[in-house]
N, C-alpha and C positions, 0 to 999 in steps of 0.2 A: 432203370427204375424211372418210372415217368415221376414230374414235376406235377404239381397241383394246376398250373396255367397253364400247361400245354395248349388247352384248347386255344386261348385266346390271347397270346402272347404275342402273336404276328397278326395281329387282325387291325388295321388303322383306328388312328385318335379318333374320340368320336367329336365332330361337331354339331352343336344344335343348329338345327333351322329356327327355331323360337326365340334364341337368346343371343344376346351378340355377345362377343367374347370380353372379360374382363382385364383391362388394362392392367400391364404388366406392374406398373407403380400401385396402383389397389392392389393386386395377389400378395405382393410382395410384405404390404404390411400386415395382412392380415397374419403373418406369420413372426414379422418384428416380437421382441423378446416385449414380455411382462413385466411390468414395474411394479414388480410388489412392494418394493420398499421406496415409496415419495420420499422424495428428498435427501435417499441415503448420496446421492454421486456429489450435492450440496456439501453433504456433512465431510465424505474424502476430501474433496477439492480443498475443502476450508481447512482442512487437518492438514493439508501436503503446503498450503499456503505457507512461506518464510517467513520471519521475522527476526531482526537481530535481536540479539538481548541488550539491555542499558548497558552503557559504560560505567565504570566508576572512576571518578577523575581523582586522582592522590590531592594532599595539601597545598604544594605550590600550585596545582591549576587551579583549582580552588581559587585561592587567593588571586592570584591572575586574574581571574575574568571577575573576581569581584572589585578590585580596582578600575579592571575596564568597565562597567555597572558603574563606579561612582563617578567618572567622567563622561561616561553619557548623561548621568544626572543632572550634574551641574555644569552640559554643554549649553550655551545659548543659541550656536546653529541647531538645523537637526540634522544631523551625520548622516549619508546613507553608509551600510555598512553588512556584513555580510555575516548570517547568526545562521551555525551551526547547529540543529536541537534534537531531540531524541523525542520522536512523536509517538506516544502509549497507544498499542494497539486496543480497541476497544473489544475485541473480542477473546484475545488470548494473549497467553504471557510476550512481553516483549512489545517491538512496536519498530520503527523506522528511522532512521538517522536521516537529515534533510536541510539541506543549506536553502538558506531564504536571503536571497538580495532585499534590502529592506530600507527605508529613511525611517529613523526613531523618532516618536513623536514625543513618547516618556517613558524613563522610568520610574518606578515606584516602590520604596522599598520599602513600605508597610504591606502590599498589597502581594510583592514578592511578583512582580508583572514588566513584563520589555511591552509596550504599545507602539507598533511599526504605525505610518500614517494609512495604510491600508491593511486591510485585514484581522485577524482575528490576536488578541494576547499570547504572547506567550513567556509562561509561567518562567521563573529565574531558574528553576530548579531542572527545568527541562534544557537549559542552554550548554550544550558541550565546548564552544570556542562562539569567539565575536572575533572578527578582522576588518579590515580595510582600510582606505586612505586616512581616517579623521585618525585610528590610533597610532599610524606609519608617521605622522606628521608630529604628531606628541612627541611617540619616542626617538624620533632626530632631534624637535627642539631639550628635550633633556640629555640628551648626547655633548650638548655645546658646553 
């Protein structure tokens, strides 16, 4: 049974004399996939994006880092000291756990705010741990 192309099945590619050939990078896109949907590989990406969930800290931590809060308050140095926080995602539930080395400038406990000497507040409520030398040095001298 013949084929519909027989005729011209073995017969050479044809090249123009008029037109010069199109680079292989143009052909290729003309056939690159459709984007019908702007923005949908945005909206996965941001779906698949991680985030932890908040801790919740029981009563003794609690209390712990509110104690460490009132001696920074009423420290006369400013401590540098190394603050644990849990930073809310602004897009979706959850957000990021993030140790910040920091010198405290104040705390405020109307305002419910840690003010490192640089950078931006952060809220009391967002603080999961505070450490370093200034509270290491407190609790030797209450050791004695």
């Amino acid at each position: 049974m013949p084929g519909r192309y027989d005729d011209i099945i073995h017969l050479p590619h044809h090249v123009s004399q008029n037109h010069t050939p199109m680079p292989r990078e143009e052909r290729a896109a003309q056939f690159s996939p459709f984007a019908a949907l702007v923005g949908f590989d945005d909206v996965i990406e941001e779906a698949a994006r991680y985030t932890d969930a908040r801790p919740e800290l029981d009563e003794n931590r609690k209390l712990e880092l509110d104690a460490r809060l009132r001696l920074l308050e009423e420290a006369e140095e400013r401590p540098e000291i190394i603050v644990t926080r849990f930073l809310p995602d602004e897009s979706k539930p959850g957000g990021a756990i993030l140790d910040l080395r920091c010198r405290v400038r104040r705390v405020d406990p109307v305002t419910r705010l840690l003010t490192p000497e640089e950078g931006e507040p952060i809220p009391v409520d967002d603080i999961l741990d505070l450490r370093g030398a200034f509270f290491r040095r407190l609790e030797d001298a209450g050791k004695r």
